[in-house]
N, C-alpha and C positions, 0 to 999 in steps of 0.2 A: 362728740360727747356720748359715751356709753347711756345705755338704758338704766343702770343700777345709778348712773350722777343725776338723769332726769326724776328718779321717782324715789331719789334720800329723803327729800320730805317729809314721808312718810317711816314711821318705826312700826314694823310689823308685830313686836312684843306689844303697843301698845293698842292694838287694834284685836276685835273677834273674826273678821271676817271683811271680804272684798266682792265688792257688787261689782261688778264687770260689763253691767250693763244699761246705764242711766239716762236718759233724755235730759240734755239742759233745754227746757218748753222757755219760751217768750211769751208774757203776753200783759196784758194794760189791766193793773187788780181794779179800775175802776169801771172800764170799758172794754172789757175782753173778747169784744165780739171784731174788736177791729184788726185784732191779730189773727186768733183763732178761728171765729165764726162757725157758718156753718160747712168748712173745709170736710175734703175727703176726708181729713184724719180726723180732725174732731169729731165727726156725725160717725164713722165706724166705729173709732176706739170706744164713742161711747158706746156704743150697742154694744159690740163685742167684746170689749173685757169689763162693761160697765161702771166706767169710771168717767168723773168730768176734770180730763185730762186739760182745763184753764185754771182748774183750781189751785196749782200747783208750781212753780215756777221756778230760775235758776237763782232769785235770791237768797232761797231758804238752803239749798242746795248744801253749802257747808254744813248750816249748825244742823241742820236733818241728820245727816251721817255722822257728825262728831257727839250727837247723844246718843246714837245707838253703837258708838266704837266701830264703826264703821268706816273705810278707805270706800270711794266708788269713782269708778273712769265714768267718766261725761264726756258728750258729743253732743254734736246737733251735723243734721243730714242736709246735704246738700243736694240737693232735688227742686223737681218745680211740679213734681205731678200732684201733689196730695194738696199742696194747697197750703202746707204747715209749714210756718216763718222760719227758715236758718237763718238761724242770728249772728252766721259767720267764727268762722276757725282764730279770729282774734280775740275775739269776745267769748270764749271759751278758754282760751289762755288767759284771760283776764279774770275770770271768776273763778279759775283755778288758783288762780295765785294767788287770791287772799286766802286761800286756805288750803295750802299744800301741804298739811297734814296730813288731809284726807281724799284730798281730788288730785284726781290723774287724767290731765285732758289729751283727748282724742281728735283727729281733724278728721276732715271729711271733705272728700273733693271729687267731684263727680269726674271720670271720667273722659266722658263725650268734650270735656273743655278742653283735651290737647294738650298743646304745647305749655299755654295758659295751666291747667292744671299742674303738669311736673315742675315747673315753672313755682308755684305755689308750696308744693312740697318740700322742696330744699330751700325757700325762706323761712319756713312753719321749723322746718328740721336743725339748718342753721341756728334760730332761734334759742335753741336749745330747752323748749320749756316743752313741745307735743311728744307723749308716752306713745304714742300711735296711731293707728287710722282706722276710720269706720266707712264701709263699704256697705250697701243697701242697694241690690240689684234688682229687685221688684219695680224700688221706684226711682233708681236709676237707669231703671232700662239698658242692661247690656248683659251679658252671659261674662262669667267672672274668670273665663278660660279666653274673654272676648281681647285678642291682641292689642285691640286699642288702648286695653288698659296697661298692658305690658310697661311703656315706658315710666307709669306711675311707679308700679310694682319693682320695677329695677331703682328707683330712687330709694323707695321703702328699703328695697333689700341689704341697700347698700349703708344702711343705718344699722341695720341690727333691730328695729321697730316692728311689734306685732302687726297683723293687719287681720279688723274685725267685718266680720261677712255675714248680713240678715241672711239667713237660709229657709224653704219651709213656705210652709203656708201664710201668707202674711194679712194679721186681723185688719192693718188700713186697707179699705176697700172692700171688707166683707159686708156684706148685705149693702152696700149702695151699688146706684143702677150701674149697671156695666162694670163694678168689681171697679169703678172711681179710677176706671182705665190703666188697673195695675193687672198685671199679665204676669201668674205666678210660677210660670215655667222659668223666669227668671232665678228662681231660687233653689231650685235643684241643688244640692251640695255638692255631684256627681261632679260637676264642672272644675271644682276646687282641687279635685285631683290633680287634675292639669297643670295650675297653677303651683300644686305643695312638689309638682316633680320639677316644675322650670325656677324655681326659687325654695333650695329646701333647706336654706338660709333664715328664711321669712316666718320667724311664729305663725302661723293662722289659728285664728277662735271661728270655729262654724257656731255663728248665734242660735238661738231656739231649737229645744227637739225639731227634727227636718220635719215634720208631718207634709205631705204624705210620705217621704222620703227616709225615714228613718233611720232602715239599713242602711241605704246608702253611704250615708253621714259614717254612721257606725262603722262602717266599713273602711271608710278615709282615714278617719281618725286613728285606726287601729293599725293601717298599714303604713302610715304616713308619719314618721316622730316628732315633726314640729306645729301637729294640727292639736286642735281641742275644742271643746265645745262647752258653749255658754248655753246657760238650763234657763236661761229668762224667755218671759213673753207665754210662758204656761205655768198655772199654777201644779204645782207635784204630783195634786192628786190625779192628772190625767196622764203622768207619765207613760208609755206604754210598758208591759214587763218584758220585752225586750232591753227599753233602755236603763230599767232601773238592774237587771242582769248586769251588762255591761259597767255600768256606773259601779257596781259593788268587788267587780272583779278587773275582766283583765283594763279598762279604762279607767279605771280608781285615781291614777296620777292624771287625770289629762281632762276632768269635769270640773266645770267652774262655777260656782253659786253667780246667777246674774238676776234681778228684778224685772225690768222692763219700766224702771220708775219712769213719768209716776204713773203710767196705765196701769199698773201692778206694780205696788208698795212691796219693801221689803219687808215688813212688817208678814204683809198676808203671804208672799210667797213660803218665810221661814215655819209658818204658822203651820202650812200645807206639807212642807217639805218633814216637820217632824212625826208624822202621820202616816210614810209611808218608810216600804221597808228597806231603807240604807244600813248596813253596818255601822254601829257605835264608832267602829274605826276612822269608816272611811269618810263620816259626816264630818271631821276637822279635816280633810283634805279637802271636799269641794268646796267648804264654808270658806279654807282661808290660803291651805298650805299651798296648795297650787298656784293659785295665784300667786303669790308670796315667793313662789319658784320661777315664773313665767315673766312677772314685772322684774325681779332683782330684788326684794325691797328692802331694805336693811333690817340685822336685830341689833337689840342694845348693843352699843358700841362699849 
């Protein structure tokens, strides 16, 4: 099944714009400490992007995005370091599929699981309902050039399916003791090079401006034709003008509007992002046409 059969659902005429970068959050609206608590990602996110990331959840998820005409890929990570519930790569196809209008679900499958992980990938893929795969090497612990992930990466490729990569300084973990034992050398974009030259088949989205890394990123992306980069997880106005440079010229095709929902609402990032200085042009390619290019997604038929 091609990517453009997976993501028909969707009518791009009828949508402003594509979030690219969404958390489906778990957790109990009456007792939300027993999912969430006081986890590595709960206690940073909230410091750091000040948000109470339990408030929020994967039920609202559709009709959230279908008032604001909005499409948004969802995921949930599969890790064990933060502490934060994956609510598993089923149940992400499952909340996608009541509202295939608007949501494009993402798997997610750690690595370090082997044979067990590829294993996973071409039942999710067979399925015929996952747009792609989310990749979080902070707190998956493994460098994304790391061979072991190789045999995932050749299932991806051999679909035609993006594969999305947290890059960058990453907010779970900041200010709790020990950086909540996520080790952010992992995030280096640098490493993606590796992988855009041994799969150059394979969409990749480097998530978040790279901070501290930024060139580098910028550098990938620009040398590499099947890379791009997702703007979530920073509000705009802290963009650097290095990236807002690039974003208005030669990278103008290949930047993708992402939130970080719900750490960072789509609401307050558009809010941020119309405040700084993009071309009148180029703001309908990150907000939608790229993506729009990147997914397949249909126009009126």
């Amino acid at each position: 099944m091609t990517l453009s059969q997976r993501t028909s659902g969707i009518n791009a005429d009828s949508i402003t714009a594509v979030d690219v970068h969404v958390h489906a959050m778990s957790f109990d609206q009456k007792t939300p400490e027993k999912t969430e608590g006081d986890s590595t990602f709960n206690q940073s996110a909230s410091k750091y992007f000040g948000a109470d990331v339990a408030s929020k959840g994967w039920e609202v998820l559709g009709s959230y995005y279908r008032e604001r005409k909005m499409a948004a890929v969802i995921f949930s990570v599969d890790e064990q370091l933060s502490g934060a519930p994956f609510i598993g790569n089923d149940k992400v196809v499952e909340i996608a599929a009541k509202d295939r209008d608007v949501l494009l679900p993402f798997a997610s499958i750690n690595p370090h699981r082997g044979a067990a992980a590829v294993e996973e990938a071409r039942r999710l893929i067979q399925g015929g309902s996952i747009c792609g795969f989310k990749f979080h090497p902070p707190l998956q612990e493994f460098f994304a050039n790391d061979r072991l992930a190789y045999p995932l990466y050749e299932v991806i490729a051999e679909s035609g399916l993006p594969a999305l990569f947290h890059t960058g300084h990453s907010g779970i973990g900041t200010r709790v003791r020990g950086g909540g034992g996520v080790r952010q050398k992992y995030g280096n974009p640098i490493y993606l090079d590796d992988v855009a030259v041994d799969f150059p088949d394979m969409p990749i989205i480097m998530a978040h401006p790279s901070f501290p890394w930024q060139d580098e990123a910028i550098s990938v992306c620009l040398h590499k034709p099947q890379v791009y980069i997702d703007l979530s997880g920073w509000s705009p106005k802290y963009f650097s003008p290095t990236l807002i440079q690039y974003a208005n010229t030669l990278l103008k095709d290949k930047m993708l509007f992402g939130s970080d929902f719900p750490v960072i609402t789509p609401d307050r990032w558009i809010k941020d992002f119309e405040a700084i200085a993009i071309k009148d042009e180029v703001r309908p390619m990150i907000m939608k046409e790229n993506a729009v290019r990147l997914f397949q997604l249909r126009r009126h038929d």
